[in-house]
N, C-alpha and C positions, 0 to 999 in steps of 0.2 A: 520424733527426736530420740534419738540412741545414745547412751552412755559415754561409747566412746567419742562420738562427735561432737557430741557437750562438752564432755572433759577437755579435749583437743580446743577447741573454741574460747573455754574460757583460762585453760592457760595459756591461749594469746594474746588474749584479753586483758590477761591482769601482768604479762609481761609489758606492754604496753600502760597499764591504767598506773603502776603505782609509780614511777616517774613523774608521771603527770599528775596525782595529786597530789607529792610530796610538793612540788611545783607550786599547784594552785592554791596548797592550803598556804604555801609562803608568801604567795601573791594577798591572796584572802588578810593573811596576819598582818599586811599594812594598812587593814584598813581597824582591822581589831588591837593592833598597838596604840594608831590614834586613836582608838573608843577609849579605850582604859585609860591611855594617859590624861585626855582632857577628862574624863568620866574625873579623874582628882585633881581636873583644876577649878572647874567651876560649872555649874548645871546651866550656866548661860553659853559656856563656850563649848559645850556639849549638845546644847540646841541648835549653837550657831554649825557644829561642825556635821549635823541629822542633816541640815537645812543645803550646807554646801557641798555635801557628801551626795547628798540624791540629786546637785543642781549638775555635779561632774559625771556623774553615772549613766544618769540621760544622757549625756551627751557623746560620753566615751565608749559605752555601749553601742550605742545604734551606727557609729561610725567604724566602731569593731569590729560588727558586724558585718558591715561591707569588705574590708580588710581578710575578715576569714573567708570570707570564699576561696583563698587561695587555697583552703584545704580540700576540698572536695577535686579540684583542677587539678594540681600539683597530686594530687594520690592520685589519681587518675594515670594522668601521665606517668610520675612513679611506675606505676600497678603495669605500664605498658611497658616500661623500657626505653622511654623517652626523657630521661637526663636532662640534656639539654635545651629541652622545652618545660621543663619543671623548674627549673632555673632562669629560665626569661619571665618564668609567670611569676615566681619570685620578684623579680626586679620591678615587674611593673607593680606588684601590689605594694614593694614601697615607695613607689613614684605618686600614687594614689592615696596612701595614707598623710604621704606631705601632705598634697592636696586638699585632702578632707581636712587635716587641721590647722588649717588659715580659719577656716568658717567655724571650727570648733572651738578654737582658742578666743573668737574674738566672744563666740555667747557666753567664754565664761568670765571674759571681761567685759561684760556690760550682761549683768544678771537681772536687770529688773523686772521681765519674765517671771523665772521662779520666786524674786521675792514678791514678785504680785499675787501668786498663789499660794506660799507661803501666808502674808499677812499676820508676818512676826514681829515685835517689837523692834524698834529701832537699833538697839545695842546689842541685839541677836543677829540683825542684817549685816552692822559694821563689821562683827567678828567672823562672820560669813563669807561678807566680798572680801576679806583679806585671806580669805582661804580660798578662794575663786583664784586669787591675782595669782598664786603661788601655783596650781594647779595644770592653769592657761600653759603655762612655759611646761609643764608634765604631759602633756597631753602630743605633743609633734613627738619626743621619743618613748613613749607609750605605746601609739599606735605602730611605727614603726619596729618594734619588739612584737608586736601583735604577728606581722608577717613572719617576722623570722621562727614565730612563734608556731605559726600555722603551716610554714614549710615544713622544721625539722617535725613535726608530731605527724605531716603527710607521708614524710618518706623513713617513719620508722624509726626516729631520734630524739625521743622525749629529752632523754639525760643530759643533751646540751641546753634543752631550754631550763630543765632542772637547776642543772648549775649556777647557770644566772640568778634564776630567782631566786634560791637558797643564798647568795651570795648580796642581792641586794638585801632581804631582807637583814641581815646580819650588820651591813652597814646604817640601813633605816632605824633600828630600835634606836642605840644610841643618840645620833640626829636629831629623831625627833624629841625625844628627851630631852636636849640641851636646848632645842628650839621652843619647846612647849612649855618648860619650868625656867627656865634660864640658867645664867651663870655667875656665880660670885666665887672668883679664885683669887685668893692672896697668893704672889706670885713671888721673885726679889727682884721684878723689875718695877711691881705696886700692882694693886688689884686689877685682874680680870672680869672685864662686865658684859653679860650680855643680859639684855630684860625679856621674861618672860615674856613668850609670843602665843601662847594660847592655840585656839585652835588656829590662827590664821599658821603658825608657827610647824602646824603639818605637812601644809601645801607646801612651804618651802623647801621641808626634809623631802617630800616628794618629789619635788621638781629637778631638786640635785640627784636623787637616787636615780632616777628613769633615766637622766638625760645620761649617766656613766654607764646607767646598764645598755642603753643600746648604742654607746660607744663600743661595748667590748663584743657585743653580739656582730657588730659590722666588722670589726677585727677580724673575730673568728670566722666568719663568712669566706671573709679575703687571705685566710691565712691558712685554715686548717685542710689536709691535704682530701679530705673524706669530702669536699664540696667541690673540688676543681672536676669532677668529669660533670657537675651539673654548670660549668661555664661561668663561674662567680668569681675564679681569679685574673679571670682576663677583664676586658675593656667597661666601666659602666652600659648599660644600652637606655639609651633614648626612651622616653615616653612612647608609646604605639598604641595608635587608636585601639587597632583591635584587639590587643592584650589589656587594655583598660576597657573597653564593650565587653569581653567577657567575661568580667570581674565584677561589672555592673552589674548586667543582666543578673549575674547570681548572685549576688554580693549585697543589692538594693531590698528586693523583698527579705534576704537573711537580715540586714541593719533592722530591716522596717519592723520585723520578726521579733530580735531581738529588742528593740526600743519600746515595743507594746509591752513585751514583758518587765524591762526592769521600771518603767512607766507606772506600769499597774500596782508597782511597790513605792517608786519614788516620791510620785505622786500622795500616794497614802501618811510618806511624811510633811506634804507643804502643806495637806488639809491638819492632819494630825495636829503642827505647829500652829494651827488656830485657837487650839484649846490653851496654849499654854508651854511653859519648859519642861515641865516634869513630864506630859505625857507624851512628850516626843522625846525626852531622853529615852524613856523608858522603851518606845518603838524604836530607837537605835538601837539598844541592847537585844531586843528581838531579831531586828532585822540581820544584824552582823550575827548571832546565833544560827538562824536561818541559811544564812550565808556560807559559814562554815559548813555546814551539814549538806548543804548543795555542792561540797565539793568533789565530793568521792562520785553521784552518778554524773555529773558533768566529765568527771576524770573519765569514767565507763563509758559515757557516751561518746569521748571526743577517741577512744580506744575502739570502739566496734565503727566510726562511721569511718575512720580511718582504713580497717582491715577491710569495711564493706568495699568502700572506694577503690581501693589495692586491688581487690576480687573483680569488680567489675571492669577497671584496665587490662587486667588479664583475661579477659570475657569467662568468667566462671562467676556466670548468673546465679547458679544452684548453691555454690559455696556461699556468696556474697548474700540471696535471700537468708539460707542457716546462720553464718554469724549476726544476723541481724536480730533474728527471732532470740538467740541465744545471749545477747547481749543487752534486749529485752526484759530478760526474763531475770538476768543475773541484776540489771538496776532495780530491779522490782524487789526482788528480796535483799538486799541490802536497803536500800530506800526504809522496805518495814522494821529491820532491825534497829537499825541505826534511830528513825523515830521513836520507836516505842521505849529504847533507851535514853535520849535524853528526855523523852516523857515525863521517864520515872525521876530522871534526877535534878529536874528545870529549876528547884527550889535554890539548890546548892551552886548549881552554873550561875543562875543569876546573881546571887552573890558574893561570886569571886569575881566578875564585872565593877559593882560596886556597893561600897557601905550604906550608902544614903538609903535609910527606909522608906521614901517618899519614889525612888526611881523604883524599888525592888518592886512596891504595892502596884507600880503602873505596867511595869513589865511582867508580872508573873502572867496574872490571867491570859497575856497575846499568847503565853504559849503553851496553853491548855490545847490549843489547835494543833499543836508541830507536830505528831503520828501522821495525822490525814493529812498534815499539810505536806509534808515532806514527801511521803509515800505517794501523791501525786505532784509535785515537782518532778518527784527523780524516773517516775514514767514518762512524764512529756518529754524530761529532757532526753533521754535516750531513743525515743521512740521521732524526735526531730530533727534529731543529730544523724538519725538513720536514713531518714529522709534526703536530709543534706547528700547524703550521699550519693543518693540515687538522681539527682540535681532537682528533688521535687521541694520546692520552696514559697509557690503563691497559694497553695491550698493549706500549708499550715500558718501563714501569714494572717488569711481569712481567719481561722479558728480563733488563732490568737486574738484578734481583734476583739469578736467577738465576745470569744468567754470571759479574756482578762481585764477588757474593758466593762464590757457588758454588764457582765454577771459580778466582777472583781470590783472593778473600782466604781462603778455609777452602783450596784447593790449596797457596797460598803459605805458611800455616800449617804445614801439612803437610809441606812441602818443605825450609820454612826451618828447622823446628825436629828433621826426620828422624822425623814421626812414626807414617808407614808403612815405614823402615826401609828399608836398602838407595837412600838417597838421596847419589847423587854428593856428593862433597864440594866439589864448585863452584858448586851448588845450596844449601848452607847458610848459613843466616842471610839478610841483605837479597836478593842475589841470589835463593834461591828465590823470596820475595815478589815479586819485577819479572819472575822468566819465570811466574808464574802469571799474575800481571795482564797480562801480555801477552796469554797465552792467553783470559783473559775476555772481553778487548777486541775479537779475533778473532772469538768468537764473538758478542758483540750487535752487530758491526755485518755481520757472513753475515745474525743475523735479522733487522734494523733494515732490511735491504735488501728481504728478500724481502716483510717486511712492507709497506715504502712500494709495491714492486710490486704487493700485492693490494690494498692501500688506492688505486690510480689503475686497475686491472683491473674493480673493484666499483664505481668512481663513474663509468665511462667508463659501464659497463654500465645503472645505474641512470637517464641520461639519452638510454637512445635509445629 
């Protein structure tokens, strides 16, 4: 690795990355608005909204999933010169994401699923399925924004997706504030009323945000002059088998991919919720913590599988192996900073979340673990994303299974609930769940690594 093609690499890299996380962290900040807001309405509707939070995640994930395949396709083609074919693959990924959310919207209307694993009190479930109902209707232009999402960041155009999101959340704060406390205005035509909606009161500011934000994203698709040589101002085009089969193909193992992973967390709040409200509040505030800090190597990753994908359209295997390594290498060390910084300051984050001493006592210890935990997050994530690129998607699928299940959620089972016995008592309950997940995390991105190593070992080889 030489100087200057590091340098060169990673001012690509972060021409691309910081678009994209001003972006995701705005994205991210709707879900950390609802935390705080209900975090002061009531520690049940804080429960309810742990519970309906990880019931729409599962689901919006793994269908996301499927959806972003259009990035690896669309940079491809990009990367070739072929326009007009990056712009049909466009179309059909939102023809496919309607389609995903018919089956998506309906499990968030009829959740009895997650509240079965859950096995939350009843008045935790009711505040929950009214955050579900509100969500269902977020979820058709959700995904749909997801395409548009994964086109412009294929072909080199974070800042239009920037825009949007900065601009919904700007309209969500307010929203959901009037939806989640209410409203009592004395007017001169007589009082103004709306009642406090709690957490169900988010799903609705949600559902209104997404469904104006990928109005104007379609707008801009059909209007602005930068997208008509990819064929987006002319005629809708039709569903097509084989533009929806190669969507699939790539698309299916990435959802399936994705889904293990936000699963391996999701999940840790329906068991979590068995204990109680406090200790799933307090795994919210973790998790949305978590969350955040997952957004700068997600930004780096979805900025190097991009440049990788560009490179290899252009068949410049050699370039496209070096920014991968080098984009590697730059999640890695941010990953460690970034950790061992909110390390040191997790006392004071957590309590600008919330006042209540009983959430703080539950959430501090979960994040004794964020150095290691974070620091392998933000490896797998760039080291998979890399992958993507190269279109290898079932051998980190396998990993995932394995470690984040495996090792992540059945160890933290295990651990949390004592049920091999002889488990420290500072390992019970949420804390086991977050040092298993830690451990899982460790190990897919050891094999995430080795993998991308023999996936550029085998292609170096295959062209000499």
């Amino acid at each position: 690795m030489t100087a200057p093609a590091f340098a060169d690499s990673a001012r690509r890299i972060a021409a691309l990355t910081w678009p994209m996380y001003v972006g995701q962290v705005a994205v991210l900040a709707f879900s950390t608005v609802d935390t705080v807001l209900v975090a002061r309405a009531s520690a049940l509707d804080l429960a309810a909204l742990a519970i309906g939070t990880a019931a729409y995640i599962s689901v919006f994930i793994g269908f996301m999933g499927v959806v972003l395949a259009l990035g690896p396709i669309a940079g491809q083609l990009f990367g070739a010169g072929r326009r007009a074919d990056a712009g049909r693959a466009l179309q059909q990924a939102v023809w496919l994401a309607l389609m995903l959310s018919v089956l998506g919207s309906a499990l968030l209307l009829f959740p009895e699923p997650f509240f079965a694993l859950a096995q939350a009190p009843a008045e935790v479930t009711s505040r929950a399925r009214g955050y579900l109902a509100g969500v269902a209707f977020a979820l058709p232009p959700a995904l749909v924004f997801t395409a548009y999402r994964s086109f412009n960041v294929a072909v080199s155009r974070p800042k239009a997706v920037m825009a949007l999101q900065v601009g919904a959340l700007v309209v969500k704060v307010p929203l959901t504030a009037l939806f989640v406390f209410g409203l009592d205005l004395a007017t001169p035509l007589g009082t103004l009323q709306l009642p406090a909606g709690g957490a169900p009161g988010c799903g609705l500011a949600t559902a209104i945000v997404m469904t104006a934000q990928a109005l104007v994203a379609v707008t801009v698709l059909r209007r602005d002059p930068f997208y008509a040589a990819f064929g987006l101002h002319g005629r809708i085009v039709r569903p097509e088998r084989a533009g929806l089969a190669a969507l699939l193909r790539l698309g299916v193992p990435m959802g399936l991919s994705m889904l293990v992973e936000v699963t391996g967390f999701t999940f840790m709040a329906f068991f979590i919720a068995r204990l109680g409200a406090t200790p799933v509040a307090g795994h919210q505030i973790a998790v949305n913590l978590v969350s955040l800090m997952y957004m700068l190597p997600l930004s780096l990753a979805n900025a190097a599988s991009t440049l990788v994908a560009q490179r290899i359209g252009a068949g410049e295997a050699r370039a496209a192996r070096r920014v991968g390594w080098h984009g590697v290498g730059i999640g890695i060390g941010s990953a460690a900073l970034v950790g061992a910084t909110v390390f040191a300051l997790r006392g004071a984050i957590v309590r600008a979340y919330t006042t209540d001493a009983a959430i703080v006592a539950a959430a501090l210890p979960l994040l004794a673990w964020v150095a290691l935990f974070h620091l392998a997050d933000g490896t797998q994530a760039v080291a998979s994303f890399v992958l993507r690129a190269h279109r290898i998607v079932n051998a980190p699928l396998m990993i995932n299974a394995v470690a984040i299940w495996g090792v992540g959620l059945a160890g933290g089972y295990a651990l949390a609930f004592d049920r091999i016995g002889g488990v420290p008592a500072r390992l019970h309950g949420a804390p086991g769940f977050w040092s298993a997940a830690t451990a899982g995390l460790v190990v897919t991105a050891v094999l995430l690594l080795a993998l991308l190593g023999h996936t550029h070992r085998r292609e170096s080889l295959a062209r000499r």
